[in-house]
MARRODO-107298 format. One record per residue (C-alpha): y, z, x; residue number from 1; residue in one letter. Coordinates in steps of 0.5 Angstrom, whole numbers. Layout:
N
<r Y="Y" Z="Z" X="X" nr="NUM" rest="A"/>
...
//
This chain:
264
<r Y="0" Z="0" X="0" nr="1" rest="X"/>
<r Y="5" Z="2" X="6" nr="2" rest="X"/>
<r Y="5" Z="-1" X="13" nr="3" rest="X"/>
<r Y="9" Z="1" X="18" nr="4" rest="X"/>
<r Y="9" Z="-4" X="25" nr="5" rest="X"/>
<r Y="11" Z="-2" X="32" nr="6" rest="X"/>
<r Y="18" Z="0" X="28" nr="7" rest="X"/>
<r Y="24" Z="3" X="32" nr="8" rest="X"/>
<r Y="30" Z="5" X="31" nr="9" rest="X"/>
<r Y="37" Z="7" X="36" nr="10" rest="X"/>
<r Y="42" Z="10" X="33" nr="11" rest="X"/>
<r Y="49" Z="8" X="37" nr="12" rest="X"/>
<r Y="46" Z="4" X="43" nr="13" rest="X"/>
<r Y="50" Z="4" X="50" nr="14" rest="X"/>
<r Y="54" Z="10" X="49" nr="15" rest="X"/>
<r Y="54" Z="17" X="50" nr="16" rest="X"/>
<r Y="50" Z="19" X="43" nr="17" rest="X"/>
<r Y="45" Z="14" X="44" nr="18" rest="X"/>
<r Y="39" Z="17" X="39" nr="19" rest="X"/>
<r Y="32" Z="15" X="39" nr="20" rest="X"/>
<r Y="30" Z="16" X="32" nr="21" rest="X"/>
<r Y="24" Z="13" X="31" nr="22" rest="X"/>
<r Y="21" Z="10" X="38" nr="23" rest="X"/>
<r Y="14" Z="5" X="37" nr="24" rest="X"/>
<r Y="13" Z="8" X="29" nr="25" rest="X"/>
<r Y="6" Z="6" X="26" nr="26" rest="X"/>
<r Y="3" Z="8" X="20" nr="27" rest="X"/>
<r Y="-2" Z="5" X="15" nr="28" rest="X"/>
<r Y="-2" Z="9" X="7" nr="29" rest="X"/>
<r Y="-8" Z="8" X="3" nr="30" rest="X"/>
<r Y="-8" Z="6" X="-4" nr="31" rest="X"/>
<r Y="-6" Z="13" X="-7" nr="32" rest="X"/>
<r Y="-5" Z="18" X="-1" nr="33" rest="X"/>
<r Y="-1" Z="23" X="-2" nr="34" rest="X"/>
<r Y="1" Z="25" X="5" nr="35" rest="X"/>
<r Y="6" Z="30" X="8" nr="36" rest="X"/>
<r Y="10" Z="30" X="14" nr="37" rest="X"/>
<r Y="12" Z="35" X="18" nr="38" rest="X"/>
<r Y="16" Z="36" X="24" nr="39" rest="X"/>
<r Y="22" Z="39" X="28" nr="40" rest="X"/>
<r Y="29" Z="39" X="27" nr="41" rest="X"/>
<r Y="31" Z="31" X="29" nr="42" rest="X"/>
<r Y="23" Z="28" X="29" nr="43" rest="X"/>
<r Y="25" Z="22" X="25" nr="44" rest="X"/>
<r Y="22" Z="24" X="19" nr="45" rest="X"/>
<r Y="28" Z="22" X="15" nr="46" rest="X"/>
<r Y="30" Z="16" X="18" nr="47" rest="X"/>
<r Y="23" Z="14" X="18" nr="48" rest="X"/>
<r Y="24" Z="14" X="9" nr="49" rest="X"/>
<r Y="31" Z="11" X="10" nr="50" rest="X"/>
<r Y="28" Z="6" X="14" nr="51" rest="X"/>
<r Y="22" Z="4" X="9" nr="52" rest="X"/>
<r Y="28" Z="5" X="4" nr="53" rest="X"/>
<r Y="32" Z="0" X="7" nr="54" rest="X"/>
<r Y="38" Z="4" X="8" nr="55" rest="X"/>
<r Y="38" Z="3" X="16" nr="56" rest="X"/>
<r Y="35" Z="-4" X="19" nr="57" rest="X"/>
<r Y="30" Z="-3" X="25" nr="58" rest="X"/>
<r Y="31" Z="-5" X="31" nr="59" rest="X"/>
<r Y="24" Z="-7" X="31" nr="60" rest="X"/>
<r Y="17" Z="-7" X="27" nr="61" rest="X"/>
<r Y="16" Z="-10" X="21" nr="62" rest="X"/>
<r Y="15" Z="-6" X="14" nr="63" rest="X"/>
<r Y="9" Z="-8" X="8" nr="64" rest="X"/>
<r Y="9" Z="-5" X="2" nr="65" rest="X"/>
<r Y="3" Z="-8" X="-3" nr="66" rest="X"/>
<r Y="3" Z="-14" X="1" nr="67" rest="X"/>
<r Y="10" Z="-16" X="1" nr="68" rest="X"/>
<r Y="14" Z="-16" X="7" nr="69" rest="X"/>
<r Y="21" Z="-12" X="6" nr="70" rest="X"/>
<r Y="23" Z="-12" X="13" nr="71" rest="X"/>
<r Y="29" Z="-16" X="11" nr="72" rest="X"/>
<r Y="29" Z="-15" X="4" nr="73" rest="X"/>
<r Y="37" Z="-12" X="2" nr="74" rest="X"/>
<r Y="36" Z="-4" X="-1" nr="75" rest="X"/>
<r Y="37" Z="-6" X="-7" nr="76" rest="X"/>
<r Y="32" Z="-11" X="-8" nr="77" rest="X"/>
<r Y="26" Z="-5" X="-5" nr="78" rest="X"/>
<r Y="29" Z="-2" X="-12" nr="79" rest="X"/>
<r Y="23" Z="-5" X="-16" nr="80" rest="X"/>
<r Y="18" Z="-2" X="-10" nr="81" rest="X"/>
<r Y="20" Z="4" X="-9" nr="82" rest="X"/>
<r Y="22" Z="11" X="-13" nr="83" rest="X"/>
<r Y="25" Z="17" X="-9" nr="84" rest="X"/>
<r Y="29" Z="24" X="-10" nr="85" rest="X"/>
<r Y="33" Z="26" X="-4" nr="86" rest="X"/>
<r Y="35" Z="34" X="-2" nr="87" rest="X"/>
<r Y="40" Z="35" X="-6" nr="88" rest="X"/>
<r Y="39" Z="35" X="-14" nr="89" rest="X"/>
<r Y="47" Z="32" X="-15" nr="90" rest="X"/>
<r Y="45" Z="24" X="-12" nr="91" rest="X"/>
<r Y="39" Z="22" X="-16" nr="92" rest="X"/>
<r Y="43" Z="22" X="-22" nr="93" rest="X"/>
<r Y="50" Z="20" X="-25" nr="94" rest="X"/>
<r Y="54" Z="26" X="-27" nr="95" rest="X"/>
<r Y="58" Z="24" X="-32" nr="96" rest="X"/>
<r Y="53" Z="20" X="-36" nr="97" rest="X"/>
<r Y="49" Z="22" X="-42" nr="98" rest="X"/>
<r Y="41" Z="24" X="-40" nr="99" rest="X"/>
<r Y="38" Z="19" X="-44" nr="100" rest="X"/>
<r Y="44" Z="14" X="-40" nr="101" rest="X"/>
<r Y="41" Z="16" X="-34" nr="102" rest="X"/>
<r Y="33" Z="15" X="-36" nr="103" rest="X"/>
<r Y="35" Z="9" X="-39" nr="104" rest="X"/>
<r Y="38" Z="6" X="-32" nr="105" rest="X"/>
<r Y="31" Z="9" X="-29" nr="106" rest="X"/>
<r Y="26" Z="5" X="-35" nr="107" rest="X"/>
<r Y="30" Z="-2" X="-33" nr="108" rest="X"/>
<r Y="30" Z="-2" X="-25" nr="109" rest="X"/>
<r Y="27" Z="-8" X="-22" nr="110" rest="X"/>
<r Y="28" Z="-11" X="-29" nr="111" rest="X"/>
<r Y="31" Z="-17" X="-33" nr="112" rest="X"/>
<r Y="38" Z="-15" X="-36" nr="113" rest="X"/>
<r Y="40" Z="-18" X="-44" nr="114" rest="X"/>
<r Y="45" Z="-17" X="-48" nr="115" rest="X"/>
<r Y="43" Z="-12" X="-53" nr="116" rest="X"/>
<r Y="43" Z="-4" X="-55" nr="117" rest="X"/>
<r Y="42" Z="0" X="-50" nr="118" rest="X"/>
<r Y="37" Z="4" X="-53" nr="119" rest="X"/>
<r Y="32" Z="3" X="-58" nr="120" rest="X"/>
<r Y="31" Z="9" X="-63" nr="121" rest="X"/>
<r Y="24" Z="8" X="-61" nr="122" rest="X"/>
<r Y="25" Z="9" X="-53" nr="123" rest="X"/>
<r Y="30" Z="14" X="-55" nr="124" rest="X"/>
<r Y="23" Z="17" X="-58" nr="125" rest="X"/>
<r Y="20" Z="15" X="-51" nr="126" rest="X"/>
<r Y="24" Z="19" X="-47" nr="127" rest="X"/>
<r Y="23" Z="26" X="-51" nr="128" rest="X"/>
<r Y="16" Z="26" X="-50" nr="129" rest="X"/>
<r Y="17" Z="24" X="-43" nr="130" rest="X"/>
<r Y="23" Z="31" X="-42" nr="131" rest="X"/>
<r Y="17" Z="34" X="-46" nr="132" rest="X"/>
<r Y="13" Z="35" X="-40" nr="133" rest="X"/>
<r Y="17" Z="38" X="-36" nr="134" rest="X"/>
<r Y="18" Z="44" X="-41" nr="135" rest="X"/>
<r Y="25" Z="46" X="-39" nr="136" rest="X"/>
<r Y="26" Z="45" X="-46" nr="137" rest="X"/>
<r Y="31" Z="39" X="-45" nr="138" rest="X"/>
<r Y="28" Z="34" X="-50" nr="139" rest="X"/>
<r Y="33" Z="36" X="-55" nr="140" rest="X"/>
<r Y="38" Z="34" X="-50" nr="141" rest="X"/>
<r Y="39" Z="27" X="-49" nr="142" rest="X"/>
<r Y="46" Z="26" X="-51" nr="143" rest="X"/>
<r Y="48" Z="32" X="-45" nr="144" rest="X"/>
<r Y="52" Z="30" X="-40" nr="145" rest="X"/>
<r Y="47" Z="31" X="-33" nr="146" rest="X"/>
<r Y="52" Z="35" X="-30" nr="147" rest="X"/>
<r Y="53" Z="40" X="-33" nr="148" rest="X"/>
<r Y="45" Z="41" X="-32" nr="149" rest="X"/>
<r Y="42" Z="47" X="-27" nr="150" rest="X"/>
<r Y="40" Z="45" X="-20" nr="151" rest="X"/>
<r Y="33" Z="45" X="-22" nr="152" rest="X"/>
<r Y="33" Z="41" X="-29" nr="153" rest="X"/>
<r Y="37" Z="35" X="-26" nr="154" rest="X"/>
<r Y="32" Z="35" X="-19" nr="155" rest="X"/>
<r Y="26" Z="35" X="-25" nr="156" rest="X"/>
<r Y="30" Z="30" X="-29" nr="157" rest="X"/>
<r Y="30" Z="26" X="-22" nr="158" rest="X"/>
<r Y="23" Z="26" X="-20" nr="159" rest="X"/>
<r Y="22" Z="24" X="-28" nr="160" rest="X"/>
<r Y="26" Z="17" X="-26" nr="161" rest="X"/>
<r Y="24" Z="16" X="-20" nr="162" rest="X"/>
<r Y="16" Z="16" X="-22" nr="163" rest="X"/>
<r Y="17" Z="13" X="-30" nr="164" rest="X"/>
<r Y="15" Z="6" X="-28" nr="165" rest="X"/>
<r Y="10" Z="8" X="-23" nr="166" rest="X"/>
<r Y="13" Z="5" X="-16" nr="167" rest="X"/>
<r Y="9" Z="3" X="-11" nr="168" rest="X"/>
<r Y="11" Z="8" X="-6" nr="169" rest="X"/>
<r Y="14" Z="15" X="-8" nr="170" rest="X"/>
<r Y="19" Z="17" X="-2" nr="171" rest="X"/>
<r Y="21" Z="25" X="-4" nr="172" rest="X"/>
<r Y="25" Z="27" X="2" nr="173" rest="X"/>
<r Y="25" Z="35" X="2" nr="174" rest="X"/>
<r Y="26" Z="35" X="-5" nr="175" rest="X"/>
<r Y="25" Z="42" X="-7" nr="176" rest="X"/>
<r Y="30" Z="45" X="0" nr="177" rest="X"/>
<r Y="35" Z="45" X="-4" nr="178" rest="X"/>
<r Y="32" Z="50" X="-11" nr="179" rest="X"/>
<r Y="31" Z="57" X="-11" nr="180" rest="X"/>
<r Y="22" Z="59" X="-10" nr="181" rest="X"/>
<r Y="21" Z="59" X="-16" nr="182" rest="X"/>
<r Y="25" Z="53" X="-19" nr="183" rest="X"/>
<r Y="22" Z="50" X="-12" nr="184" rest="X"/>
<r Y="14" Z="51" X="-15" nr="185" rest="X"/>
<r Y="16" Z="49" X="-21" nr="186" rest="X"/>
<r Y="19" Z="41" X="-19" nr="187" rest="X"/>
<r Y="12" Z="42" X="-14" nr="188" rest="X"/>
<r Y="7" Z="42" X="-20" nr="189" rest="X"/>
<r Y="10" Z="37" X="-23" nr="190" rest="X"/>
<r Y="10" Z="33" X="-17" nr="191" rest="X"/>
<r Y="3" Z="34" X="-17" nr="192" rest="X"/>
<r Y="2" Z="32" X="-24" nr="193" rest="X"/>
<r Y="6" Z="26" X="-25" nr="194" rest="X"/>
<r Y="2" Z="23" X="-18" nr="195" rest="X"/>
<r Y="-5" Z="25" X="-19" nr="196" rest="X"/>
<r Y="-4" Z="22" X="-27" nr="197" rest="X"/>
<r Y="0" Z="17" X="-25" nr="198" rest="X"/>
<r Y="-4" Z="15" X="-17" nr="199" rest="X"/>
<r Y="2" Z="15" X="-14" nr="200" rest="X"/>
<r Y="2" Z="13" X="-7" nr="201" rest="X"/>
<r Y="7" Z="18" X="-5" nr="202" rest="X"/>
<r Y="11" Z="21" X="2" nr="203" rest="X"/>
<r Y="13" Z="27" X="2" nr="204" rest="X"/>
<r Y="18" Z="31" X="7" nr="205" rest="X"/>
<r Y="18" Z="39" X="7" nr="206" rest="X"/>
<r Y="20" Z="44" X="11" nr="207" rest="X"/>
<r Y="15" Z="48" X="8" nr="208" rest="X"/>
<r Y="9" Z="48" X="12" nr="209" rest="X"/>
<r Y="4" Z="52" X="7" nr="210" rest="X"/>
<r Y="6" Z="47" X="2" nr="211" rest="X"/>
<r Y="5" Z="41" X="6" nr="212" rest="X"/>
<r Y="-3" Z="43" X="7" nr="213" rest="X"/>
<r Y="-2" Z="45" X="1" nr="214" rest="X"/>
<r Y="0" Z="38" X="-3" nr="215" rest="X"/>
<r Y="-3" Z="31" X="-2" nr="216" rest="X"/>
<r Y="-10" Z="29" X="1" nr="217" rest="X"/>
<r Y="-6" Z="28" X="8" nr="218" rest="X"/>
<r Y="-2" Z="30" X="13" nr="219" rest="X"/>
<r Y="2" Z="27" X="19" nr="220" rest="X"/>
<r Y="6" Z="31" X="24" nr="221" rest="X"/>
<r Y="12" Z="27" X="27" nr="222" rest="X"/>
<r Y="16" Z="28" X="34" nr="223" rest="X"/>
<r Y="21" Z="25" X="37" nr="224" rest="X"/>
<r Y="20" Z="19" X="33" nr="225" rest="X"/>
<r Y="12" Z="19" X="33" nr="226" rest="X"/>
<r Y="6" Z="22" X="29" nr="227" rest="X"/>
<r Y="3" Z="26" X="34" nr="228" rest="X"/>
<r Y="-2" Z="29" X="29" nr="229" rest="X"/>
<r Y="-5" Z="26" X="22" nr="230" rest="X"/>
<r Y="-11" Z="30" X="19" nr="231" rest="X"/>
<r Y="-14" Z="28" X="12" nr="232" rest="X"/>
<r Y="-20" Z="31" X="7" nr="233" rest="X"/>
<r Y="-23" Z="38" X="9" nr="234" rest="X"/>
<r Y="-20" Z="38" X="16" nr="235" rest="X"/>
<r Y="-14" Z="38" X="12" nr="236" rest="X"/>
<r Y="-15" Z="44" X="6" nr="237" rest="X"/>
<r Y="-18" Z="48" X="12" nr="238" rest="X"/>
<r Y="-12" Z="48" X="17" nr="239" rest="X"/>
<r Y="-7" Z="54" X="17" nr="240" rest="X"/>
<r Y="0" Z="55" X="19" nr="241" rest="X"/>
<r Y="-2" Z="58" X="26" nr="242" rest="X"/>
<r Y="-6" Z="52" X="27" nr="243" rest="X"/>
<r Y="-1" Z="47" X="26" nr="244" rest="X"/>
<r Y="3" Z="50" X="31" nr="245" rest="X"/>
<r Y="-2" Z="51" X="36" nr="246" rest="X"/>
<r Y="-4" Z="43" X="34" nr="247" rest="X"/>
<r Y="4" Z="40" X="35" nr="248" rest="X"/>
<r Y="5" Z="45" X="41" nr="249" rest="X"/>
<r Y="-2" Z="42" X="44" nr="250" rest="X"/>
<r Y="0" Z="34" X="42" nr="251" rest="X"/>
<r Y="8" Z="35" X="44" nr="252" rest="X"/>
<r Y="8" Z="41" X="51" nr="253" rest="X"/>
<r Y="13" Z="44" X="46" nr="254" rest="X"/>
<r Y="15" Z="50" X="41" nr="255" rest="X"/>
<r Y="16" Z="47" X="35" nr="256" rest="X"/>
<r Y="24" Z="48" X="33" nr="257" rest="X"/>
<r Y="25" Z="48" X="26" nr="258" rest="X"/>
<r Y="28" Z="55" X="24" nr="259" rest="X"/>
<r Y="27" Z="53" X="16" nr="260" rest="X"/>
<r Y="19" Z="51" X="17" nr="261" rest="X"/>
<r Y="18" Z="57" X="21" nr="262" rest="X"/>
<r Y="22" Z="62" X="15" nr="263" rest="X"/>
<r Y="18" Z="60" X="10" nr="264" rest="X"/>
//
C-alpha cells in the first residue's frame, strides 16, 4: 500500500542550519498494517509524514501509494489517497463552520463538485449516525459551530473525517499529544475501531512508548532519518519500554533523547 524508496530530504543546504532530515529512507506497508513509529527528538519522523503527504518534496527517492507513484503529485491532488490528523485538534478542522459543513467538505475530498444542495437530508442523517460513534454526544450538534467544540471533540471529529472515505493511507501525526489521558485514551479507542473496521493501513507517531507497543501489528524506531528498529507480530506484544530503550541504544550508540516519551 505505501512504498518508500531510498528518500531523502535537507532542510537549508549549504548553509550553516543545514538539517539531514530524512537520509537514504526505505519502508514498505502492507495492505492493513498499522504501524507506529517512535524515536527522538529531531528523527525524522514528522518529515517522514509531511514527505509522504506532500507537503515537502524529497530531494531523492520516489514515494508509491497503492501503486500510484505520487513522488511529483502536488499536495492537493494526494488528497484523494490520504486521511490525516495532526497534533493539534485546531488544524484538522474549519472553526467558523458548522460541524455538519466540516463533515460535508470531508465526505467529498478527491470527489467531483456540482451544482447542487450542500447537504441531503439523507446524508445529514449519514452524519448523526456517524457522530453517534464517538459517543460525545455531538449528534445533536450538527448545526454548532466547530470552534466552540473541546479540544477533544474536535480532535475525534477530525479522526472521524480523516477515515470516513476509507483512505488508502492514514497518517496521525502525535495526534493524542496534545489532550489530556483521559480525552487521549478516548481518541485512541476510537483510533482502533475506525482502523481495524474500516482495515485502514495506518502510521501513527507517538511520543508515547506504551502506547506504540500497545496500538498496531507493527512498530519501527527512527534516528537520524533512518529505521533502526522494525518488529512486528508476537515480538511486538512482548516488547516493554526498558526493551525499547536497551534496542535503540544498542541500534544507534545513543541515549534515547525525547524527555515527553521517556515522561510518559
Amino acid at each position: 500500500m505505501l512504498e518508500l524508496k531510498n528518500i531523502s530530504k535537507t532542510f537549508f543546504p549549504g548553509t550553516v542550519n543545514e538539517k539531514l532530515a530524512l537520509n537514504n529512507l526505505n519502508l514498505t506497508l502492507n495492505d492493513g498494517d498499522f504501524v507506529t513509529v517512535i524515536g527522538g527528538n529531531g528523527a525524522g519522523k514528522s518529515t517522514m509524514l509531511n514527505v509522504i503527504a506532500g507537503v515537502f518534496a524529497p530531494d531523492e527517492g520516489s514515494i508509491v501509494i497503492d501503486g500510484h507513484d505520487v513522488t511529483h503529485m502536488p499536495e492537493h491532488k494526494r488528497a484523494s489517497f490520504l486521511g490525516r490528523v495532526f497534533q493539534d485538534p485546531m488544524k484538522g478542522t474549519a472553526a467558523g463552520m458548522w460541524l455538519e459543513e466540516n463533515l460535508a467538505l470531508a465526505y467529498r475530498r478527491g470527489k467531483r463538485r456540482t451544482l447542487r444542495w450542500a447537504i441531503t437530508k439523507a446524508e445529514r442523517q449519514k452524519y448523526r449516525d456517524m457522530l453517534k460513534q464517538l459517543d460525545l454526544g455531538l449528534d445533536t450538534r450538527l448545526t454548532t459551530r466547530v470552534g466552540l467544540l473541546s479540544g477533544g471533540q474536535r480532535q475525534a471529529v477530525t479522526l472521524l473525517m480523516a477515515t470516513m472515505n476509507s483512505p488508502k493511507l492514514l497518517l496521525l501525526d502525535e495526534h493524542t499529544a496534545a489532550l489530556d489521558p483521559k480525552t487521549a485514551e478516548k481518541v485512541l479507542a476510537l483510533t482502533d475501531k475506525f482502523v481495524s473496521e474500516e482495515k485502514l493501513t495506518t502510521l501513527m507517531i507517538t511520543h508515547n512508548m506504551n502506547d506504540a507497543i500497545t496500538h498496531g501489528n507493527r512498530l519501527i524506531m527512527m534516528n537520524a532519518g533512518q529505521i533502526i528498529f522494525d518488529v512486528s507480530g508476537e515480538e511486538k506484544k512482548n516488547l516493554t519500554v526498558e526493551m525499547l530503550l536497551e534496542q535503540f541504544s544498542k541500534a544507534s550508540g545513543t541515549q534515547f533523547a525525547s524527555d515527553r516519551a521517556l515522561l510518559n
